[in-house]
C-alpha positions in Angstrom: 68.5 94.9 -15.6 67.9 91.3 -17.2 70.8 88.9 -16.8 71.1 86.3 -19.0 72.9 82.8 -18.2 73.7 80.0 -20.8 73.6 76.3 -19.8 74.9 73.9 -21.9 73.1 75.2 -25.8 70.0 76.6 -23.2 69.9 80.4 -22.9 68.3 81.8 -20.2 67.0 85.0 -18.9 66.4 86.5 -15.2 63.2 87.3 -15.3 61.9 87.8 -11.4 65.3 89.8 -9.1 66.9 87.6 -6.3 66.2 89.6 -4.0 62.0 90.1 -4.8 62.1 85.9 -4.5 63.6 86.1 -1.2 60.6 89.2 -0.3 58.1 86.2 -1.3 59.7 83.1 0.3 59.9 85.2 3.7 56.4 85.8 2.9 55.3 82.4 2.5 57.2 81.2 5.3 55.1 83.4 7.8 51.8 82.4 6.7 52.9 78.5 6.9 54.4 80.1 10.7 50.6 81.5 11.1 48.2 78.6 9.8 50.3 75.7 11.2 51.1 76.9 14.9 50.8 74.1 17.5 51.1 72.1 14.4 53.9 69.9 12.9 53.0 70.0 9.7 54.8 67.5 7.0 56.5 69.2 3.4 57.3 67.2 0.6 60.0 69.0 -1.9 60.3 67.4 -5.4 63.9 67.2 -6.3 65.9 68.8 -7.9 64.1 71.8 -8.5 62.8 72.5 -5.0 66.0 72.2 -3.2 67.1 75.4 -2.7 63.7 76.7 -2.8 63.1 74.4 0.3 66.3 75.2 2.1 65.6 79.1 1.9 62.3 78.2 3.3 62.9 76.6 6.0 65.6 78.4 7.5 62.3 80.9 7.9 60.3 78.0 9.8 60.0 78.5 13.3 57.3 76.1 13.6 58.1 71.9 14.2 57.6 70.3 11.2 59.0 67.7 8.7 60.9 67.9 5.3 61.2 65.2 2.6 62.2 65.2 -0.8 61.2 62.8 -3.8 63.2 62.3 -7.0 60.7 62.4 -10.0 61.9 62.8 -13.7 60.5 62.8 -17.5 63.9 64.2 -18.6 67.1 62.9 -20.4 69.2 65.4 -21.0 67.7 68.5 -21.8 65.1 66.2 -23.7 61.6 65.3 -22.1 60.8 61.6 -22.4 57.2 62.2 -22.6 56.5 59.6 -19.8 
């Protein structure tokens, strides 16, 4: 069943369940575990979409490794300023 959310005048609708995008963050997590073992790799989130996406992610990562986040934005508003 499709939920839909309204932000602001933006309607929304749940298209991908919470709980199948938690199935695929675990998944992503442990092939980032497998390919950077003995590594410390370095991850770059671009805020603020990728917060929580990052957080959920690396409470998976059991290898050491580095997080930082960057603040980009074309938006005002709800209103891209094409730059």
């Amino acid at each position: 069943m499709n939920h839909e959310v309204k932000i602001h005048d933006k309607h929304f609708v749940e298209l991908i369940a919470a709980g199948k995008i938690q199935e695929r963050i675990t998944e992503i997590a442990i092939n980032i575990n497998d390919a950077y073992k003995g590594k410390k790799p370095i991850f770059l989130g671009v805020l603020n979409g990728a917060f929580l996406f990052a957080a959920d992610l690396f409470k998976k990562i059991n290898t050491d490794c580095e997080i930082s986040f960057i603040r980009v934005s074309s938006y005002s508003g709800t209103q891209s300023t094409d730059k």
